[in-house]
C-alpha positions in Angstrom: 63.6 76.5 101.2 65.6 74.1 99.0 65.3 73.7 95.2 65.6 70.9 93.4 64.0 69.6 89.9 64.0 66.4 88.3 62.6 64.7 84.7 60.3 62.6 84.3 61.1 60.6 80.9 57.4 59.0 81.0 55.8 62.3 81.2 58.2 63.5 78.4 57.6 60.9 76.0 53.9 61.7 76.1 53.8 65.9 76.3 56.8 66.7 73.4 56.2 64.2 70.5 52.5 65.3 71.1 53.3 69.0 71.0 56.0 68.3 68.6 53.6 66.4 65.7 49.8 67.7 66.6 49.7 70.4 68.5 52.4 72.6 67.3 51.9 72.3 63.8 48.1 72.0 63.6 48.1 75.8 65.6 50.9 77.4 63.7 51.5 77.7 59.6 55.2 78.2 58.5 57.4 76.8 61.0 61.2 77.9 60.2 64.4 76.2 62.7 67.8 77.1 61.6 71.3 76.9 63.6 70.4 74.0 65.3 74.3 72.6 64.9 75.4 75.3 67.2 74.0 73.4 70.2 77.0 71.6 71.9 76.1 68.2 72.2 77.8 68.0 75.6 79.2 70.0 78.5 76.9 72.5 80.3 75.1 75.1 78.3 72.6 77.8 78.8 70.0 78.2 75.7 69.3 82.4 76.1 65.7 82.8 74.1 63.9 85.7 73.3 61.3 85.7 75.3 57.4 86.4 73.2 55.2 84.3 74.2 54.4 81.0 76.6 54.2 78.8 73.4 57.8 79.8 74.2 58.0 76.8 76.8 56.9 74.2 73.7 59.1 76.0 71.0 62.3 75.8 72.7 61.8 71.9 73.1 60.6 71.5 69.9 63.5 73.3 68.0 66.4 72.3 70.2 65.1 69.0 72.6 65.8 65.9 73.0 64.8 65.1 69.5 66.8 67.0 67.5 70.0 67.4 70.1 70.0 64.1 72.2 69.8 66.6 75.5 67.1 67.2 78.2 66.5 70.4 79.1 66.2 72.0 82.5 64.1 75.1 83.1 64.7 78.3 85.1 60.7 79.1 85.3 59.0 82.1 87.2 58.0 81.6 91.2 54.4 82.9 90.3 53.7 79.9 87.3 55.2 77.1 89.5 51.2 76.6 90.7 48.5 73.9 90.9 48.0 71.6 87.7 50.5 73.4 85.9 53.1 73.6 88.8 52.7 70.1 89.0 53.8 69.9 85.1 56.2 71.8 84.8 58.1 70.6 87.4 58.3 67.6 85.8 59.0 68.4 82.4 62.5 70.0 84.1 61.5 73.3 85.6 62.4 75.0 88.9 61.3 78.3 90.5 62.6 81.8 90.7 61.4 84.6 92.0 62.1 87.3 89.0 61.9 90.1 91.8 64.4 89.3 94.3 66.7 86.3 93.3 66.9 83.5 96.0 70.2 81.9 96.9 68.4 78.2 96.7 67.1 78.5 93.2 71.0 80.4 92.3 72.6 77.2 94.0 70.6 74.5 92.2 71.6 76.6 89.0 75.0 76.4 89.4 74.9 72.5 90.6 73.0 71.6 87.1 75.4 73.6 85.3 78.3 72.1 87.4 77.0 68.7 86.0 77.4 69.5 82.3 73.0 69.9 82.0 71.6 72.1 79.6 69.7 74.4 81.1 67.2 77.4 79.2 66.9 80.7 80.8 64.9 83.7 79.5 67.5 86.5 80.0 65.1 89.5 79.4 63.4 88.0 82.2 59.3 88.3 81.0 57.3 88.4 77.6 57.5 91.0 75.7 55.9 91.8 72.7 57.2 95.0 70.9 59.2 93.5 68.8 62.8 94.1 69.8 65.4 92.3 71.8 64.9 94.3 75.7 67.2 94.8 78.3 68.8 91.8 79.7 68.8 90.8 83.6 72.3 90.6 85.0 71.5 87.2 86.7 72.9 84.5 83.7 75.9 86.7 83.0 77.1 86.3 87.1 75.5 82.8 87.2 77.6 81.6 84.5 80.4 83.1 85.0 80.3 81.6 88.9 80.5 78.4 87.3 83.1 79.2 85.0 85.3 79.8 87.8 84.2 77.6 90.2 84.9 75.0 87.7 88.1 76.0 85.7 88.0 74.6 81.8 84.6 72.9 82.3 83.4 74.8 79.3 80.1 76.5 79.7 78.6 77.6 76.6 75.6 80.5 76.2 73.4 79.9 72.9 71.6 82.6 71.9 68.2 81.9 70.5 65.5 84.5 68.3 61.9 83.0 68.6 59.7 85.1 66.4 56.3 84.7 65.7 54.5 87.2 62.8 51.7 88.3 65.2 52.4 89.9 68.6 50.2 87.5 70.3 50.1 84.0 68.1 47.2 83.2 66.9 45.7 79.7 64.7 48.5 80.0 61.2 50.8 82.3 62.9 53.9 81.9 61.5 57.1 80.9 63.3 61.0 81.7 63.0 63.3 80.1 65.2 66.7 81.0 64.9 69.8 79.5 67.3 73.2 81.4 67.2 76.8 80.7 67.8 78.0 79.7 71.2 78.9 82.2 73.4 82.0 80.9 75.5 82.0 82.1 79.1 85.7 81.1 79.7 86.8 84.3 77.4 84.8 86.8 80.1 86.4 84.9 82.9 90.0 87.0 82.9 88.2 90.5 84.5 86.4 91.1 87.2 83.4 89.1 87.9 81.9 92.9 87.2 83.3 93.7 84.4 83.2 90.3 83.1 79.1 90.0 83.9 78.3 93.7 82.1 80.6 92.6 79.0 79.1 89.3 78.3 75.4 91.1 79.0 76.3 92.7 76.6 77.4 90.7 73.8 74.6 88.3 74.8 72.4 90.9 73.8 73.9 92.0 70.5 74.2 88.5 69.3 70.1 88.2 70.3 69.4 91.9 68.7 71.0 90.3 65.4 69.5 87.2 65.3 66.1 88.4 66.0 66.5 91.4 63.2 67.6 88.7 60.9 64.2 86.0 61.8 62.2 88.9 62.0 62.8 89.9 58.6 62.3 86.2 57.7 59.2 86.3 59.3 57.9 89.2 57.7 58.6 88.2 54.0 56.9 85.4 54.6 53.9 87.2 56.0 53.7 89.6 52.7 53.8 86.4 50.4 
């Protein structure tokens, strides 16, 4: 079965400055965005956020979309949320399906065409929520997706941005507070010299220490401003 996605701007324009300016801040208190200069403005990119909760899919937006970065984003969204109502959303706010267990070579392909076409696309590389507080292991997918572009496209310049979202509860409740925190580019041309193997596990890897520090760092921020 074939994947696509599209955006519809009318939809857009209704759902994000509505989240962005009533929703959003009438549920949460403090709401803290640094880093946002380290989104490229163009070229492909993949935004890598913590994943902690599904305000998730309105805090992304709100820190690094179209408002503050002049870039629609694209989502790489669970098979099992793409349903009814919300299905129906989502697909229109930029999403596409996965299935987290197994892959699928059509939702892989459309991946790498988006990417291939300079879009900014946001993947959640541990894969599901988690709420214990650290940075988990990461799913090997981005690192070979990306690094498949990377050479199929030689000096097109795909960027990873690493992204902390931390919230002071473990499940965000009415003034929670909120930490987002985007990091320094990651550059997938410098992993493209080894194997696609050796290439993948490396830049796992440093994906996830750059995530680990950034979400230390918010956390901490987070927490001070919970004891004042």
């Amino acid at each position: 079965m074939s994947v696509d996605s599209g955006i519809c701007h009318g939809l857009i324009n209704i759902i994000y400055p509505l989240a962005r300016r009533v929703v959003i801040p009438f549920h949460f208190g403090q709401l803290t965005v640094t880093g946002q200069e380290n989104v490229p403005k163009t070229g492909p990119i993949i935004l890598a956020p913590t994943h902690r909760s599904r305000w998730d899919a309105l805090m992304v937006p709100y820190a690094v979309g179209k408002p503050v970065t002049g870039r629609d984003l694209r989502y790489m969204v669970s098979a099992n949320e793409i349903y009814g109502l919300q299905g129906w959303f989502i697909r229109r706010l930029g999403g596409f399906p996965v299935n987290t267990g197994r892959g699928g070579i059509s939702s892989i392909r459309h991946t790498v065409e988006l990417l291939s076409n300079g879009e900014a696309l946001v993947m959640f590389p541990e894969g599901n929520i988690f709420r214990n507080g650290e940075v988990n292991p990461l799913k090997p997918g981005m690192a070979r997706i990306a690094l498949q572009v990377e050479s199929s496209h030689p000096g097109i310049g795909l960027n990873i941005v690493p992204i902390s979202l931390n919230y002071s509860q473990p499940i965000p409740t009415w003034g929670c507070d909120v930490t987002v925190t985007v990091g320094s580019p990651i550059s997938v041309a410098d992993y493209s010299t080894k194997s696609v193997k050796k290439g993948a596990a490396q830049l796992t890897h440093d994906l996830h220490t750059s995530m680990t520090n950034l979400d230390r760092s918010s956390g901490q921020d987070c927490s001070k401003k919970k004891l004042l």
